[in-house]
C-alpha positions as CSV (number, residue, x, y, z in Angstrom):
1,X,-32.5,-31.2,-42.3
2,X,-29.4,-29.0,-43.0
3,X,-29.8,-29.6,-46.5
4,X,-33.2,-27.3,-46.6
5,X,-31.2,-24.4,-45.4
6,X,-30.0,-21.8,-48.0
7,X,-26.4,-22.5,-49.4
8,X,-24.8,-19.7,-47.8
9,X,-26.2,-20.4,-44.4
10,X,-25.4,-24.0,-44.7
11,X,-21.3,-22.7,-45.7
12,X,-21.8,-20.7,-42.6
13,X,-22.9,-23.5,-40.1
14,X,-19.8,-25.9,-41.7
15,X,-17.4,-23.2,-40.9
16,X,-18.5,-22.5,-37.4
17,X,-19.1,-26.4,-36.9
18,X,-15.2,-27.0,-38.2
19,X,-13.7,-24.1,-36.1
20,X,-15.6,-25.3,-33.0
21,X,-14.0,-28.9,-33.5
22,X,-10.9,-27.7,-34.2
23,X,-11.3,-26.1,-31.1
24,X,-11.8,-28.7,-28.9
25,X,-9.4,-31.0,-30.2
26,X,-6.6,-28.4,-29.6
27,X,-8.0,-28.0,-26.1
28,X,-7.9,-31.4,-25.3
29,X,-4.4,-32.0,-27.2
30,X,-3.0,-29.6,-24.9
31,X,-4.8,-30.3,-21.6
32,X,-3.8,-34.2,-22.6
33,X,-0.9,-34.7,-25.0
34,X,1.4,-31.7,-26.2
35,X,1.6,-28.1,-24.8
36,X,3.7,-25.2,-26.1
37,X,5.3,-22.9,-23.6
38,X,7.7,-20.3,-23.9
39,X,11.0,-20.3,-22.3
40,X,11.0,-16.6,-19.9
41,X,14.8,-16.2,-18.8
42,X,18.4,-17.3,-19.4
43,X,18.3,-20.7,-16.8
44,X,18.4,-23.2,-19.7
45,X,20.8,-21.3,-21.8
46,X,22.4,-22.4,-24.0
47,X,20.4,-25.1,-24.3
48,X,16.7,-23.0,-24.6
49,X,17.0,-18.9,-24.7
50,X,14.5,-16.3,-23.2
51,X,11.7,-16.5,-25.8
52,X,12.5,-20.1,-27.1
53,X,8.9,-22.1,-27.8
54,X,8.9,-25.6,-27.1
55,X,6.2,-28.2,-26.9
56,X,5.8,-30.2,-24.2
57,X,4.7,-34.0,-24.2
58,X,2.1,-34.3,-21.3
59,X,1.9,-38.0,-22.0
60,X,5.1,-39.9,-21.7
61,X,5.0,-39.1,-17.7
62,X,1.9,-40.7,-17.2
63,X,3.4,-44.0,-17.9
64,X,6.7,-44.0,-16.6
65,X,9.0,-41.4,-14.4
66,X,11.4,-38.9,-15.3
67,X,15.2,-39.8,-16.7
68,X,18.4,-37.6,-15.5
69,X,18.8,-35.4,-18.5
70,X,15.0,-34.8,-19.1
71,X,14.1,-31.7,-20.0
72,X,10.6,-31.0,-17.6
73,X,8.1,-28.4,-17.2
74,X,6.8,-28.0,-13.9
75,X,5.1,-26.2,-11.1
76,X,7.4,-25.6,-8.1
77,X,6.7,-25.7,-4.2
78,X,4.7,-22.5,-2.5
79,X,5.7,-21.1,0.8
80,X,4.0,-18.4,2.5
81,X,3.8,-15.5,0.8
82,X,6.7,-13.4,2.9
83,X,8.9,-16.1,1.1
84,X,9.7,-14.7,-2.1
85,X,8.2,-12.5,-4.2
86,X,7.3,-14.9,-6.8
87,X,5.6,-17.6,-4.2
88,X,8.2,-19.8,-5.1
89,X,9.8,-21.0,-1.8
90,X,13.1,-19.6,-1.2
91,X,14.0,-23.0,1.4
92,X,14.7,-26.3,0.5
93,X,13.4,-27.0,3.2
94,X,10.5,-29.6,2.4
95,X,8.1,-28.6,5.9
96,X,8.1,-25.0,4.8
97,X,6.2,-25.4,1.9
98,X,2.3,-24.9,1.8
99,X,1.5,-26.3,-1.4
100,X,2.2,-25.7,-5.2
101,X,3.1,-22.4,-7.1
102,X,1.0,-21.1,-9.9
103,X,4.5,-20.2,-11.6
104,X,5.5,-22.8,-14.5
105,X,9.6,-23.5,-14.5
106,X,11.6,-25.2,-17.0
107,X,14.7,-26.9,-15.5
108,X,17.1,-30.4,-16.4
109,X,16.4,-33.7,-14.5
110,X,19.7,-34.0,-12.1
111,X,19.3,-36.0,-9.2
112,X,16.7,-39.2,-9.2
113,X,15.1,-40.4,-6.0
114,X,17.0,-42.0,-3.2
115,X,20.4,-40.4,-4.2
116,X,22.8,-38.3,-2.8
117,X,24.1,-35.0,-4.6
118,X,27.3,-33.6,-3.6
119,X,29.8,-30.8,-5.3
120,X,33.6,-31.1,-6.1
121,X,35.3,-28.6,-7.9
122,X,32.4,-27.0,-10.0
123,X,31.0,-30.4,-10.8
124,X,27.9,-33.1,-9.6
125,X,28.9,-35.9,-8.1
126,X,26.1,-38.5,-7.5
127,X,26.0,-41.7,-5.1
128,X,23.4,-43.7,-6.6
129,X,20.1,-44.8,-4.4
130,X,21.0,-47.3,-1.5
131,X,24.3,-46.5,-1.9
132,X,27.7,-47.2,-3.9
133,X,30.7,-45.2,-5.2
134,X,30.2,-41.8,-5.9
135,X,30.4,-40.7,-9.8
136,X,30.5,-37.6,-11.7
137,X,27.9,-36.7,-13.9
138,X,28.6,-36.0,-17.5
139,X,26.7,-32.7,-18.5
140,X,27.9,-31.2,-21.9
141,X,25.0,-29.0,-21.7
142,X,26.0,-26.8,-18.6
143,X,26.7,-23.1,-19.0
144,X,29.5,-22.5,-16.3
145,X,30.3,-24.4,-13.4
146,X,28.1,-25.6,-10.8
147,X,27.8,-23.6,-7.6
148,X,28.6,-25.1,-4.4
149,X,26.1,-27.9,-3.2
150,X,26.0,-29.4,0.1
151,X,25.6,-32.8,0.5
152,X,21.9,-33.4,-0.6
153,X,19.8,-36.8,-0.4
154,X,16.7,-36.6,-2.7
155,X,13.6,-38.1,-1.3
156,X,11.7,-41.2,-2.6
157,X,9.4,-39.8,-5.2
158,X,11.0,-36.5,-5.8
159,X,13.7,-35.2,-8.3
160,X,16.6,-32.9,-7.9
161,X,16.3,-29.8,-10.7
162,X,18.5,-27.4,-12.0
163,X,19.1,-25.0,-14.9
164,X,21.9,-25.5,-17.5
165,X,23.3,-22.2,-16.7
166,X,24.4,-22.8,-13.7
167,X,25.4,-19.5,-12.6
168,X,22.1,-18.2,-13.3
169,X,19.1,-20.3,-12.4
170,X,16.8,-20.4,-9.5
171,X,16.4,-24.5,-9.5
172,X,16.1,-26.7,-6.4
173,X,19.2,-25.5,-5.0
174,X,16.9,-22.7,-3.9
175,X,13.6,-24.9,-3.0
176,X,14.6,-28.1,-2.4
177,X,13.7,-31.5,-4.5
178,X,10.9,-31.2,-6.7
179,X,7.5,-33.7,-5.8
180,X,7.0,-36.0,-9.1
181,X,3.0,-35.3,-8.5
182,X,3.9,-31.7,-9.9
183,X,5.8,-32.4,-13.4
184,X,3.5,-31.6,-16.3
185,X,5.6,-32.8,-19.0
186,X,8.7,-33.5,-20.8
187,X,9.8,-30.9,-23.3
188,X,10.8,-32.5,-26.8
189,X,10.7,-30.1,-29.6
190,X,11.6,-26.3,-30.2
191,X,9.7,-24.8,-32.7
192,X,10.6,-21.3,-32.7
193,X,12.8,-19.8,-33.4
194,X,13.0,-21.4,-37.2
195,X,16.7,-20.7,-37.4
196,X,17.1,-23.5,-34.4
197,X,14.1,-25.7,-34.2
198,X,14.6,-29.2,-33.7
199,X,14.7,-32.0,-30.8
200,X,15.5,-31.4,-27.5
């Protein structure tokens, strides 16, 4: 039938029909599989700066859970609105919160569930799930030292997140272990800006 319509109509309808397709697949690739999002402050630093674009894999979560080190966007806990400013609770305090905040945060895998976080001397010390000797955690990726942590037991299903500038970074120190129901995805690439795009 399309072929009976005039040549320039028919160039027309192919145009709109590719655009529309195009469309949807790039809605569905980033509902789905990759996401871009840009980085809004200095938490990451010097790993991601304010303005860095990365895109986020949406998939590999689906099949397995997060690693230390991961790079992961996600939404954090909501508290009452006389929390913060932001919605973003300002307690780690797990009973406090009232559900999930519209905000999206960027922040480093730290602490898995079932282990305890503790501080000494500007650096994480972990004691792995079900117990053990305690270890220090290697991270050539921090900006500054670590501020003080108490010690901190992360709950089964939940992760403990923080920023690589660590003097600078409003991570679960502030809100407490983040729920693995609320990760959206790991970041893997930075594509702007051009003079430092690469893997994460």
């Amino acid at each position: 039938m399309l072929h009976r319509v005039p040549a320039p109509v028919r160039s027309v309808v192919e145009l709109v029909l590719t655009v529309a397709i195009a469309i949807a697949i790039a809605v569905v690739a980033q509902a789905y599989v990759v996401k871009p999002y840009k980085v809004p402050s200095e938490s990451m630093e010097n790993t991601l700066m304010p303005g860095d674009r990365v895109l986020v894999d949406r998939v590999t979560l689906r099949f397995r859970d997060p690693q230390r080190g991961e790079i992961v966007v996600f939404h954090p806990p909501s508290c009452p609105p006389a929390a913060s400013e932001d919605d973003v609770c300002d307690t780690p305090i797990v009973s406090k919160r009232t559900g999930v905040s519209d905000q999206t945060y960027i922040k480093r895998v730290i602490g898995l569930p079932g282990e305890t976080l503790f501080s000494r001397q500007g650096h994480v010390w972990v004691i792995p799930a079900g117990g053990g000797t305690a270890h220090e955690l290697q991270e050539p990726y921090t900006k500054g030292p670590t501020s003080i942590l108490g010690r901190i037991h992360v709950p089964a299903d939940m992760y403990f997140m923080m920023g690589d500038n660590r003097g600078d970074s409003s991570d679960s120190r502030r809100w407490g272990p983040e729920p693995r129901s609320d990760m959206i995805g790991i970041a893997r690439f930075r594509y702007w800006p051009l003079s430092r795009i690469g893997p994460l």
